[in-house]
PDBQT receptor file of N, H, CA, C and O in Angstrom, charges set to zero:
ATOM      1  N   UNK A   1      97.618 119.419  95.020  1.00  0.00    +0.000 N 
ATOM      2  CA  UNK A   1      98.826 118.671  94.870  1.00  0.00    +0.000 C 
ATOM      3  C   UNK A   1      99.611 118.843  96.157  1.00  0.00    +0.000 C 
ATOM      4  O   UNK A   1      99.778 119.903  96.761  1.00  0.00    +0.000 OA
ATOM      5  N   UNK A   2     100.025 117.752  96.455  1.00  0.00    +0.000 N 
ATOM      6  H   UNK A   2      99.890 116.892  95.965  1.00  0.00    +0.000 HD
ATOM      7  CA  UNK A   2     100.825 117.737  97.201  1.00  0.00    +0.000 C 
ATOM      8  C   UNK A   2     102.388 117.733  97.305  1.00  0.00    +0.000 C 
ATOM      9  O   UNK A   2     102.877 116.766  96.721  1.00  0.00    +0.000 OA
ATOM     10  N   UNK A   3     103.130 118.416  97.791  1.00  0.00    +0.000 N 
ATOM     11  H   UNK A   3     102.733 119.201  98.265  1.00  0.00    +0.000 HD
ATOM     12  CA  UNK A   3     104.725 118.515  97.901  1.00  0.00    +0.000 C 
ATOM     13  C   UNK A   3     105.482 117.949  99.122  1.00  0.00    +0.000 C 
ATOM     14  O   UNK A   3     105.920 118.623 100.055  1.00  0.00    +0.000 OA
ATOM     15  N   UNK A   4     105.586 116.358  98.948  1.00  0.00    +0.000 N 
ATOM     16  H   UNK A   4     105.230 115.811  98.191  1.00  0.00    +0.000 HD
ATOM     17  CA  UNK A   4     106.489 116.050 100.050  1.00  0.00    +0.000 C 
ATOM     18  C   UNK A   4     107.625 117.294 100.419  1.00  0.00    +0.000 C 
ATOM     19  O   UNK A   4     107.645 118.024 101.409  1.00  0.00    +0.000 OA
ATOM     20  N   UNK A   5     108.138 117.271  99.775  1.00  0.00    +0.000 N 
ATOM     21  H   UNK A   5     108.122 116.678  98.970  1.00  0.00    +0.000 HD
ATOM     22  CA  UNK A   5     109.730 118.586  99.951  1.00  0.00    +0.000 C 
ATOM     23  C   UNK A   5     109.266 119.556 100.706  1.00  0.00    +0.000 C 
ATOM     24  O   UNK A   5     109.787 120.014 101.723  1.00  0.00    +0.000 OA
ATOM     25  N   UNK A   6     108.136 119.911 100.126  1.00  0.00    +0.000 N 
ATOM     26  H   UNK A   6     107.713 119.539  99.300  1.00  0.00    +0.000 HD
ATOM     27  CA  UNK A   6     107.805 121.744 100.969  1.00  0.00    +0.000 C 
ATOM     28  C   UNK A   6     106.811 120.835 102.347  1.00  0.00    +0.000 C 
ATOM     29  O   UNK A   6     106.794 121.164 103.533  1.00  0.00    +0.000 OA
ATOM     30  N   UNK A   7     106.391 120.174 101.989  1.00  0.00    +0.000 N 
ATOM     31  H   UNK A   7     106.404 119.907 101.026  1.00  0.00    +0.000 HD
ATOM     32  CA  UNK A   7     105.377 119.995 103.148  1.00  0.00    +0.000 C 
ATOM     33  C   UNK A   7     104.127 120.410 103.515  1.00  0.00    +0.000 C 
ATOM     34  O   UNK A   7     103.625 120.481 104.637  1.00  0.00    +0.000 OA
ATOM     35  N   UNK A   8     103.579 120.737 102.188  1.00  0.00    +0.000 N 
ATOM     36  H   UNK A   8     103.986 120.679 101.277  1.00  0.00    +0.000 HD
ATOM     37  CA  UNK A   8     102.799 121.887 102.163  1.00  0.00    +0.000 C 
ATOM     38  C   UNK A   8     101.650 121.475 100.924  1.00  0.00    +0.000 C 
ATOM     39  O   UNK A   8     102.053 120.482 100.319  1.00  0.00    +0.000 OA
ATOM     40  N   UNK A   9     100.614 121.876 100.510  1.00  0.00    +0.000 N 
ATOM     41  H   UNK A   9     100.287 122.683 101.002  1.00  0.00    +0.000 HD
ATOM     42  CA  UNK A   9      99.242 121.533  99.717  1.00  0.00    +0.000 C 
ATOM     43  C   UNK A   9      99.324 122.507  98.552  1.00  0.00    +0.000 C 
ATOM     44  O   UNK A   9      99.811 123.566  98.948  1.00  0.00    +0.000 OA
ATOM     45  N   UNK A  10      98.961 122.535  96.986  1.00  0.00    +0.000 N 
ATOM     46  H   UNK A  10      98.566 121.675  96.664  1.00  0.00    +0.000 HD
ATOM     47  CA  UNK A  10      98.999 123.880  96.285  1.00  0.00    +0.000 C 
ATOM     48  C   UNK A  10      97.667 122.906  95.524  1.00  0.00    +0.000 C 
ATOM     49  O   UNK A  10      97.155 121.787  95.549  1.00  0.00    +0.000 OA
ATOM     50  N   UNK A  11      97.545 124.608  94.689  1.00  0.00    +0.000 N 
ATOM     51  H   UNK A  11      97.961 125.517  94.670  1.00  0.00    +0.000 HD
ATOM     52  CA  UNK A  11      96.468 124.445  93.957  1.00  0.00    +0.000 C 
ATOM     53  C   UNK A  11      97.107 125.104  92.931  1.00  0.00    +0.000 C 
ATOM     54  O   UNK A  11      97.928 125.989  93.173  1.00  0.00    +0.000 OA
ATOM     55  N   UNK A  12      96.691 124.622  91.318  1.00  0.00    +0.000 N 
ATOM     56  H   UNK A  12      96.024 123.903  91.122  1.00  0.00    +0.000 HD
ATOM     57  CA  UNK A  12      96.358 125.815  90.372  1.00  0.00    +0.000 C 
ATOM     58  C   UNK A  12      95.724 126.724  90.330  1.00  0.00    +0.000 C 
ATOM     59  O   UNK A  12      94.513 126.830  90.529  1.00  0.00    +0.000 OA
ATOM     60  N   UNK A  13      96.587 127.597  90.025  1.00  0.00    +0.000 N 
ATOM     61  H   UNK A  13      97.570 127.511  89.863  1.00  0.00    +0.000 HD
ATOM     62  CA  UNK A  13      96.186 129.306  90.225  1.00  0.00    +0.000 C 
ATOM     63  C   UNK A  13      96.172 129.614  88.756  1.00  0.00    +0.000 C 
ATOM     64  O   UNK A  13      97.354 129.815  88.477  1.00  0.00    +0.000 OA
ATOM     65  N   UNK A  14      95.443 129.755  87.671  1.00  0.00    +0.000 N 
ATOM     66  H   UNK A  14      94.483 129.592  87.898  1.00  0.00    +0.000 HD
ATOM     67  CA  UNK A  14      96.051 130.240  86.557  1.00  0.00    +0.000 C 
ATOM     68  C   UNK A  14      97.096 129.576  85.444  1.00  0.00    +0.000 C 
ATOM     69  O   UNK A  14      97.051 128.783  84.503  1.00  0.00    +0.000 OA
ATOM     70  N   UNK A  15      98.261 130.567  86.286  1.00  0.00    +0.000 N 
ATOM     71  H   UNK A  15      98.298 131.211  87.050  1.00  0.00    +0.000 HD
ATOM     72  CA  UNK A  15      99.364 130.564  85.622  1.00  0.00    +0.000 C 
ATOM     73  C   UNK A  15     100.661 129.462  86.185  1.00  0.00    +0.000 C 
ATOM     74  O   UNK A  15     101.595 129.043  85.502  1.00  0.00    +0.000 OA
ATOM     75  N   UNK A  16     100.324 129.112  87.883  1.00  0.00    +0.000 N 
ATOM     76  H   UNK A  16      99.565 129.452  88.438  1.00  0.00    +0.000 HD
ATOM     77  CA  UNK A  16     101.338 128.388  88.579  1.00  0.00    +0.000 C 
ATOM     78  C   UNK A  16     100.617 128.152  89.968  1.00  0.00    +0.000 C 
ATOM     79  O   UNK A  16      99.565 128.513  90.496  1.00  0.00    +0.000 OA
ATOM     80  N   UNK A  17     101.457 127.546  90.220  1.00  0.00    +0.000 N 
ATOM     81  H   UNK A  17     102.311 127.252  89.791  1.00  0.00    +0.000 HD
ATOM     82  CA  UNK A  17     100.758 126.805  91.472  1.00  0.00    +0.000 C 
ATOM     83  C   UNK A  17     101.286 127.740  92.893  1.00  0.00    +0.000 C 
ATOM     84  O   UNK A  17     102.298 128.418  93.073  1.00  0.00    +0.000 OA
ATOM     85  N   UNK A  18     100.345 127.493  93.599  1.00  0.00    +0.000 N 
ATOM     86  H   UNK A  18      99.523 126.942  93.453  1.00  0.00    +0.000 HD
ATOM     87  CA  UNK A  18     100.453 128.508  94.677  1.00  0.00    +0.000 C 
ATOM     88  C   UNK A  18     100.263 127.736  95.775  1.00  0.00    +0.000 C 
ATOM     89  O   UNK A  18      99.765 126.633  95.549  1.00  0.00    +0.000 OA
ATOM     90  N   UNK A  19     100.614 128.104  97.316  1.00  0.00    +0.000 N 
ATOM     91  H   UNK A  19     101.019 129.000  97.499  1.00  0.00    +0.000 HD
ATOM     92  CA  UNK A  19     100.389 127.234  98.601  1.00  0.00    +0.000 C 
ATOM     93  C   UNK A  19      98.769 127.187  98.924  1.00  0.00    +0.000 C 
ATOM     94  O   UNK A  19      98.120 128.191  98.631  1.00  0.00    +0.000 OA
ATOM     95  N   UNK A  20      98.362 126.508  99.281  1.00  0.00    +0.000 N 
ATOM     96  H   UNK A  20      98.889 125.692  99.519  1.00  0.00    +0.000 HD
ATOM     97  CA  UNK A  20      97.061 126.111  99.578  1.00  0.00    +0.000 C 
ATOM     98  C   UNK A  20      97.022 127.143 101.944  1.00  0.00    +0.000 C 
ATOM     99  O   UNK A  20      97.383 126.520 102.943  1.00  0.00    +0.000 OA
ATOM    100  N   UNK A  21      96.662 128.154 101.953  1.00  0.00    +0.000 N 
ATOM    101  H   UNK A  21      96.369 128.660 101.142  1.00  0.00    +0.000 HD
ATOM    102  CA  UNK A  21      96.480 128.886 102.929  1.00  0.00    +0.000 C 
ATOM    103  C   UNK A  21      96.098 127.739 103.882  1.00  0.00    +0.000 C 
ATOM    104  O   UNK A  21      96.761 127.045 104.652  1.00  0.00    +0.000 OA
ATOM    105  N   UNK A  22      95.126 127.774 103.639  1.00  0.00    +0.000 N 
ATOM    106  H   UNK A  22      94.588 128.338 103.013  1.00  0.00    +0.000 HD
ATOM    107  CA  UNK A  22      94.208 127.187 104.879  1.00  0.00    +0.000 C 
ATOM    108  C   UNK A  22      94.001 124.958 104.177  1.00  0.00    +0.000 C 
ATOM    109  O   UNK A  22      92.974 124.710 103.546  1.00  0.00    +0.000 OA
ATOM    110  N   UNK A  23      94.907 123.900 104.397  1.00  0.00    +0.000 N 
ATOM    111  H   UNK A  23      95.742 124.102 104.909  1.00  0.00    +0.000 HD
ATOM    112  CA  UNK A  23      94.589 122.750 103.834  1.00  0.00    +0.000 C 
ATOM    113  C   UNK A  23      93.901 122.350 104.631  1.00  0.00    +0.000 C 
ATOM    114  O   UNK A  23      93.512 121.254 104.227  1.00  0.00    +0.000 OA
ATOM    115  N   UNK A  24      93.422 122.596 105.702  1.00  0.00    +0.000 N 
ATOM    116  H   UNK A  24      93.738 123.487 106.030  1.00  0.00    +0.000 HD
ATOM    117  CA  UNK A  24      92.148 121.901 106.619  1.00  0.00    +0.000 C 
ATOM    118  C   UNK A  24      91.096 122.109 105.956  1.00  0.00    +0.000 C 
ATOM    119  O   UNK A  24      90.238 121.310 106.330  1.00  0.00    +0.000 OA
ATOM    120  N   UNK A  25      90.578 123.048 104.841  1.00  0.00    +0.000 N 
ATOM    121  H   UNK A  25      91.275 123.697 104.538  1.00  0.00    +0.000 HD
ATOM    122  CA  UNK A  25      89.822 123.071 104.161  1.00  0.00    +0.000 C 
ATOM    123  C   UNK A  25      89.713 122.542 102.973  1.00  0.00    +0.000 C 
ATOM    124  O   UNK A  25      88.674 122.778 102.358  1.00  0.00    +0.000 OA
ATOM    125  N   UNK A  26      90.741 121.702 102.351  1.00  0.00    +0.000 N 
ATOM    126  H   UNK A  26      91.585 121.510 102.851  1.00  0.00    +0.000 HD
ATOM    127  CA  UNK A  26      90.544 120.919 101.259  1.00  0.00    +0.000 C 
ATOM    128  C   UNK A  26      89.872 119.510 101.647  1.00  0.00    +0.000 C 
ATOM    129  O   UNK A  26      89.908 118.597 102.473  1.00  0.00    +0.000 OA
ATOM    130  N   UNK A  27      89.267 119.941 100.543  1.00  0.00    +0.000 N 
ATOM    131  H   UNK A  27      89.238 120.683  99.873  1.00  0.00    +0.000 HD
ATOM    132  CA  UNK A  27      88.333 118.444 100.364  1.00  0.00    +0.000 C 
ATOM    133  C   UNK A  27      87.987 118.024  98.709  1.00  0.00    +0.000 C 
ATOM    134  O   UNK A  27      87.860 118.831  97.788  1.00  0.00    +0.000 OA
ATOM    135  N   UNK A  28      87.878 116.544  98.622  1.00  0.00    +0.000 N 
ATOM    136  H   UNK A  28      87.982 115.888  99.370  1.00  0.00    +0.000 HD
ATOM    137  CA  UNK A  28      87.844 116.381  97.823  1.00  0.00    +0.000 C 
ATOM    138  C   UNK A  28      85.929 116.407  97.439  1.00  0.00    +0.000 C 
ATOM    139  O   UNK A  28      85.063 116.053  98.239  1.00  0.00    +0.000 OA
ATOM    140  N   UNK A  29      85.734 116.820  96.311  1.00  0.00    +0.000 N 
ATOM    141  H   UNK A  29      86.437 117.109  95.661  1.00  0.00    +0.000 HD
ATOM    142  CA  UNK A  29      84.201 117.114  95.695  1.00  0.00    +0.000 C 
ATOM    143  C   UNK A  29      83.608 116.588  95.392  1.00  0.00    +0.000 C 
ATOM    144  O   UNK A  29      82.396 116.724  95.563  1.00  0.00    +0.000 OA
ATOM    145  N   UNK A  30      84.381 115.344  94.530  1.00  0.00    +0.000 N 
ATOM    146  H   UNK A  30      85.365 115.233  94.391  1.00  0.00    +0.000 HD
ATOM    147  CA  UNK A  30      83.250 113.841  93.973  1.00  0.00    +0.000 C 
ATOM    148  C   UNK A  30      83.707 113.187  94.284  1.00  0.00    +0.000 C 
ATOM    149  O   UNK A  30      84.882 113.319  94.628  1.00  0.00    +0.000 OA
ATOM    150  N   UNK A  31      82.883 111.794  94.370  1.00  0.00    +0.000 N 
ATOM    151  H   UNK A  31      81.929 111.688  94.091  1.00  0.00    +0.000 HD
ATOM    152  CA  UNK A  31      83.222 110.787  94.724  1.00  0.00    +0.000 C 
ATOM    153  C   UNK A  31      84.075 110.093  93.376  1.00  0.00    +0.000 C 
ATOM    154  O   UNK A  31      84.985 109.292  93.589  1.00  0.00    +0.000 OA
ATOM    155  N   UNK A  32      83.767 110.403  92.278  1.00  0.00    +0.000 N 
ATOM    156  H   UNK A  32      83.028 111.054  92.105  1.00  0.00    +0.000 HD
ATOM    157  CA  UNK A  32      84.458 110.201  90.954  1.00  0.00    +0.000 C 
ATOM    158  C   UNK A  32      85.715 110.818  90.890  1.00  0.00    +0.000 C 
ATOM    159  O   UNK A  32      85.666 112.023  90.642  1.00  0.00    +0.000 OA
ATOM    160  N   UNK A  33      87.156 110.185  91.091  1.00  0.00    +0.000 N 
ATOM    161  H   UNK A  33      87.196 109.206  91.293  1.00  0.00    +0.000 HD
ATOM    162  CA  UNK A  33      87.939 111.262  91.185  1.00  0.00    +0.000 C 
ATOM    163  C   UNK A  33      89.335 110.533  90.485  1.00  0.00    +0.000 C 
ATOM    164  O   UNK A  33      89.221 109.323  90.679  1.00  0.00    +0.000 OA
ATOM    165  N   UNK A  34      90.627 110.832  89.731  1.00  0.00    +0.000 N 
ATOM    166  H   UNK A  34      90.719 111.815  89.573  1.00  0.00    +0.000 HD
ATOM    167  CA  UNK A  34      91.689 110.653  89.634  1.00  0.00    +0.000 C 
ATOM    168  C   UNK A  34      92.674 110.864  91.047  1.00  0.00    +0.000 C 
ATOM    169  O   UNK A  34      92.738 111.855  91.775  1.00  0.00    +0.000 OA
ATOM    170  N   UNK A  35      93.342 109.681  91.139  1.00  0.00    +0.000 N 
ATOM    171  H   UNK A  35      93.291 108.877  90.547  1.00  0.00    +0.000 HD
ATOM    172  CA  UNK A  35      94.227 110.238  92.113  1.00  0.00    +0.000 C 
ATOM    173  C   UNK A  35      95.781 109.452  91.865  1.00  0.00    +0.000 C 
ATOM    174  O   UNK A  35      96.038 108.257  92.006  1.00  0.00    +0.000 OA
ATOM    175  N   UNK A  36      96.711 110.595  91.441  1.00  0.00    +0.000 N 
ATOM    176  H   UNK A  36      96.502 111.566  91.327  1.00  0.00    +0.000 HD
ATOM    177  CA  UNK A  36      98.070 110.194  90.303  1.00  0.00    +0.000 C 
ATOM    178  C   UNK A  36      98.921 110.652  91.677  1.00  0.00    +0.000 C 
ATOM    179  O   UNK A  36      98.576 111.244  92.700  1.00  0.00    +0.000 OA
ATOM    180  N   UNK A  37     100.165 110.109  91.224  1.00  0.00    +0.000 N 
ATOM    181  H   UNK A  37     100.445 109.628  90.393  1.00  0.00    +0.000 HD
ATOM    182  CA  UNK A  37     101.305 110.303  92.864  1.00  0.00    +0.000 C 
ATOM    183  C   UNK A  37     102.674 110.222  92.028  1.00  0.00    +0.000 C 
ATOM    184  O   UNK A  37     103.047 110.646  90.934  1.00  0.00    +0.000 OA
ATOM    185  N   UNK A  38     103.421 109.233  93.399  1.00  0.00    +0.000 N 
ATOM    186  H   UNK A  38     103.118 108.889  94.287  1.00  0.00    +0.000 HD
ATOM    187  CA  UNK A  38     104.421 109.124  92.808  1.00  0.00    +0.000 C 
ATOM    188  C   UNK A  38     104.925 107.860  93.010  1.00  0.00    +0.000 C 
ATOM    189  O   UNK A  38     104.026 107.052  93.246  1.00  0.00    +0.000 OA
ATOM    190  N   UNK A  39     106.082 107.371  93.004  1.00  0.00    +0.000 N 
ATOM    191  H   UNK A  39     106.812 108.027  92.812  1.00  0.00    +0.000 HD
ATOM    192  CA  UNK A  39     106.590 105.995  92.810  1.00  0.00    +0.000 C 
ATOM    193  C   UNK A  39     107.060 105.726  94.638  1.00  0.00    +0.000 C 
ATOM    194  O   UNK A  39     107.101 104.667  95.265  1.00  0.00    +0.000 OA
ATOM    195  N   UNK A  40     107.332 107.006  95.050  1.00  0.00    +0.000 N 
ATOM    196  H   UNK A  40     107.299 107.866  94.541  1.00  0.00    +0.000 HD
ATOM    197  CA  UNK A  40     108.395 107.363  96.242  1.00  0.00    +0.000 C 
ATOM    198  C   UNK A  40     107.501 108.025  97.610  1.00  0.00    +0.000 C 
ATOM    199  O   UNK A  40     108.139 108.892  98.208  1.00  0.00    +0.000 OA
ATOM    200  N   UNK A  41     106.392 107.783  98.058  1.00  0.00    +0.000 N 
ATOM    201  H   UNK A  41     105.875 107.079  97.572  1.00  0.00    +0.000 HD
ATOM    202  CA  UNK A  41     105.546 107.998  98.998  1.00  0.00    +0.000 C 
ATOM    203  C   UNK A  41     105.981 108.096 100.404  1.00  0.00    +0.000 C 
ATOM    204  O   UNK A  41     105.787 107.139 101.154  1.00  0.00    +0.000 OA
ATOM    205  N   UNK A  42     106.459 108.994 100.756  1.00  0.00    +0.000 N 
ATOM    206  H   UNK A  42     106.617 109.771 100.147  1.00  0.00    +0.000 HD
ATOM    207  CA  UNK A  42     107.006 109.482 102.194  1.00  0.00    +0.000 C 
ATOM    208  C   UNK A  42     105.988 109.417 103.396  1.00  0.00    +0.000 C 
ATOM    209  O   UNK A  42     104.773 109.316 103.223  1.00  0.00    +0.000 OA
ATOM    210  N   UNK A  43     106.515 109.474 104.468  1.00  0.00    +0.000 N 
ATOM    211  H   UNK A  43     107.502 109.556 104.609  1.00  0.00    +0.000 HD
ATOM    212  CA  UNK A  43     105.110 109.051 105.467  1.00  0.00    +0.000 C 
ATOM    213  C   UNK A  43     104.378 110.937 105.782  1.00  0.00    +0.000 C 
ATOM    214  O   UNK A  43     103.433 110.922 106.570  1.00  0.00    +0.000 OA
ATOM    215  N   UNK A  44     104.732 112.257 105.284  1.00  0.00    +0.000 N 
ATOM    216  H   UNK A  44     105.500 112.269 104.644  1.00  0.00    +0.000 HD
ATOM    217  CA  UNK A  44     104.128 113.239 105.364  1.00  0.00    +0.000 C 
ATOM    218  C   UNK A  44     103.170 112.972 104.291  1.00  0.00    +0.000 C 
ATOM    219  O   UNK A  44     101.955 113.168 104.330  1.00  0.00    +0.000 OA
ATOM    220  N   UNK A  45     103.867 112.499 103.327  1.00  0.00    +0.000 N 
ATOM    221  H   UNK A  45     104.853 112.340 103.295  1.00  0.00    +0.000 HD
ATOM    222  CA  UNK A  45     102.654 112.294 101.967  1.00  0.00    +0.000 C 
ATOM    223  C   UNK A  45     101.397 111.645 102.422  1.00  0.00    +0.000 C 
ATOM    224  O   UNK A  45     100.277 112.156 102.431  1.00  0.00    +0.000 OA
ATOM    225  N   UNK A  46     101.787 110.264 102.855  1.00  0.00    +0.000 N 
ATOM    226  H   UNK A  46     102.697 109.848 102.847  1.00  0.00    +0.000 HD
ATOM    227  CA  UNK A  46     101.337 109.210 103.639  1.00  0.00    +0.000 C 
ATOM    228  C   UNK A  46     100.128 109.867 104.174  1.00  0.00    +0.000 C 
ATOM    229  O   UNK A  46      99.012 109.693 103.685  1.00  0.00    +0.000 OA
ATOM    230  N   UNK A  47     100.408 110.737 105.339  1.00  0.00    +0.000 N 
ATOM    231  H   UNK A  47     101.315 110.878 105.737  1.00  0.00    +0.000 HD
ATOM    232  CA  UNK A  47      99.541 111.352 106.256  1.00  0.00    +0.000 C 
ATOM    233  C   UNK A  47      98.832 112.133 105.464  1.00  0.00    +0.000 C 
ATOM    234  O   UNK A  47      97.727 111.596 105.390  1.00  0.00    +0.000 OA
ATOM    235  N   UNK A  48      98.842 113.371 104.648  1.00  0.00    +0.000 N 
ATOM    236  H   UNK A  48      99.739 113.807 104.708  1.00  0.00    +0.000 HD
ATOM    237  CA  UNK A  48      98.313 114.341 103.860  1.00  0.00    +0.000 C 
ATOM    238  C   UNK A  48      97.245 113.588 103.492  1.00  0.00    +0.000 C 
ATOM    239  O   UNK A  48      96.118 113.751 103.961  1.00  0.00    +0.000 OA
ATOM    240  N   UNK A  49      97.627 112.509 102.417  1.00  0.00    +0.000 N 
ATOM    241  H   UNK A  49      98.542 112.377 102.036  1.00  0.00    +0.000 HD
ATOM    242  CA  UNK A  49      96.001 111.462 101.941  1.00  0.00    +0.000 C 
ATOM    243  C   UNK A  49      95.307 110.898 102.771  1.00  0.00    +0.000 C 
ATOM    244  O   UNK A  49      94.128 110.632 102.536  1.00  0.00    +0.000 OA
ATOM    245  N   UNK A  50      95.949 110.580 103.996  1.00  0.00    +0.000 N 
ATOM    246  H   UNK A  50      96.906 110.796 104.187  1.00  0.00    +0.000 HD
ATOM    247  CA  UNK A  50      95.320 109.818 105.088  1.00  0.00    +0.000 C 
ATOM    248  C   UNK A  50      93.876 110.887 105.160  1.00  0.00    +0.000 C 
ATOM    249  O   UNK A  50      92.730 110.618 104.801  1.00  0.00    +0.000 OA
ATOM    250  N   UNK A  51      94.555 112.502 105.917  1.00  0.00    +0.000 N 
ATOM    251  H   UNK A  51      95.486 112.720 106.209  1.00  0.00    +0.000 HD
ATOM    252  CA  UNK A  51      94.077 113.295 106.576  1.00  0.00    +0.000 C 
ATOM    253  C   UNK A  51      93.033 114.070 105.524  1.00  0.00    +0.000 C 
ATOM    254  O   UNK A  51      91.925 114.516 105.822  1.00  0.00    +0.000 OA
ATOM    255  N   UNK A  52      93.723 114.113 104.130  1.00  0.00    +0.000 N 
ATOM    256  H   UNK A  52      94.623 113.750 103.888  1.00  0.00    +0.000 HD
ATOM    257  CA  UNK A  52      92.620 114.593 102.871  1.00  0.00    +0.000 C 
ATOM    258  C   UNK A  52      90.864 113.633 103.187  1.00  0.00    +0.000 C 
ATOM    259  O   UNK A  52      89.730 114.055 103.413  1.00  0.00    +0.000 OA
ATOM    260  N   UNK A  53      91.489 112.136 103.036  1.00  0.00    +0.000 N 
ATOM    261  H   UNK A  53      92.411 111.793 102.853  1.00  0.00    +0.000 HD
ATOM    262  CA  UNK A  53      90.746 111.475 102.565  1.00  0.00    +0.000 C 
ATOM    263  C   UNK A  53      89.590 111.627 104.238  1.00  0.00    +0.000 C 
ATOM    264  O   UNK A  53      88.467 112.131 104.216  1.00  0.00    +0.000 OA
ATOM    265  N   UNK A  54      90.072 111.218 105.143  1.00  0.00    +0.000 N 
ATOM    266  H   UNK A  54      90.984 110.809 105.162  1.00  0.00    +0.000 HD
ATOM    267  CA  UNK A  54      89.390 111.609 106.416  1.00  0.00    +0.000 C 
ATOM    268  C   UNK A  54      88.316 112.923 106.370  1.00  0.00    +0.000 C 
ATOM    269  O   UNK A  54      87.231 112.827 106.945  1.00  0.00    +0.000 OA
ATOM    270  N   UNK A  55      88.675 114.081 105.687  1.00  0.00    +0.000 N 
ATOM    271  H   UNK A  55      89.556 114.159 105.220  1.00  0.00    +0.000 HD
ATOM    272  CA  UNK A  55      87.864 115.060 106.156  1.00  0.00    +0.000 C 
ATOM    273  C   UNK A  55      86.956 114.762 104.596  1.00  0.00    +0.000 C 
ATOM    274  O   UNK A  55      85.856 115.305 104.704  1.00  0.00    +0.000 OA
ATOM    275  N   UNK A  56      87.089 114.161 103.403  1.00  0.00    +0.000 N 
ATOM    276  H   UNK A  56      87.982 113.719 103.315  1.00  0.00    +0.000 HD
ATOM    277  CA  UNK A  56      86.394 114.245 102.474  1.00  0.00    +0.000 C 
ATOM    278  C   UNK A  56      85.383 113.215 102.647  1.00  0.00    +0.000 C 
ATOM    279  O   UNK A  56      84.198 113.528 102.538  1.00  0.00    +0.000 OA
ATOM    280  N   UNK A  57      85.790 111.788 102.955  1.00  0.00    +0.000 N 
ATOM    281  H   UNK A  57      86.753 111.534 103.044  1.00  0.00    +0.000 HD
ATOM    282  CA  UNK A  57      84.740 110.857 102.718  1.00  0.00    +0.000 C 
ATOM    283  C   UNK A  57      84.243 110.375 104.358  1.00  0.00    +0.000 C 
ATOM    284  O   UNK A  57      84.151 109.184 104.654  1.00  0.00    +0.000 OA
ATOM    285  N   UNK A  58      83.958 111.443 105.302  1.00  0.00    +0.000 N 
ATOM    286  H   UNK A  58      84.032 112.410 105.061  1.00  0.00    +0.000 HD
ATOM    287  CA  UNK A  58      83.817 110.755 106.496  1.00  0.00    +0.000 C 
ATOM    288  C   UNK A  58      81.961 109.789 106.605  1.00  0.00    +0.000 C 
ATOM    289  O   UNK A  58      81.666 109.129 107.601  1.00  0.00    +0.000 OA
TER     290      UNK A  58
């Protein structure tokens, strides 16, 4: 998930969501996938999916 506000990538951890350390290493796993947002898409958001989608489906 992504957080326009923080600027930053998290994952579920459990109990709560935590910062994603290293997001140059996220990638997405299947090609089968949900992808839910928001109404209000900022251009960091913008970039994050750009740059997700770049390192997942090159």
């Amino acid at each position: 998930m992504f957080d326009q506000d923080r600027n930053a990538w998290f994952a579920w951890a459990e109990t709560r969501w935590m910062e994603v350390a290293d997001p140059a290493n996220l990638r997405i796993g299947n090609p089968r996938f949900t992808g839910t947002g928001t109404r209000l898409l900022e251009e960091n958001g913008r970039r994050a999916i750009r740059e997700l989608f770049e390192r997942s489906f090159k």
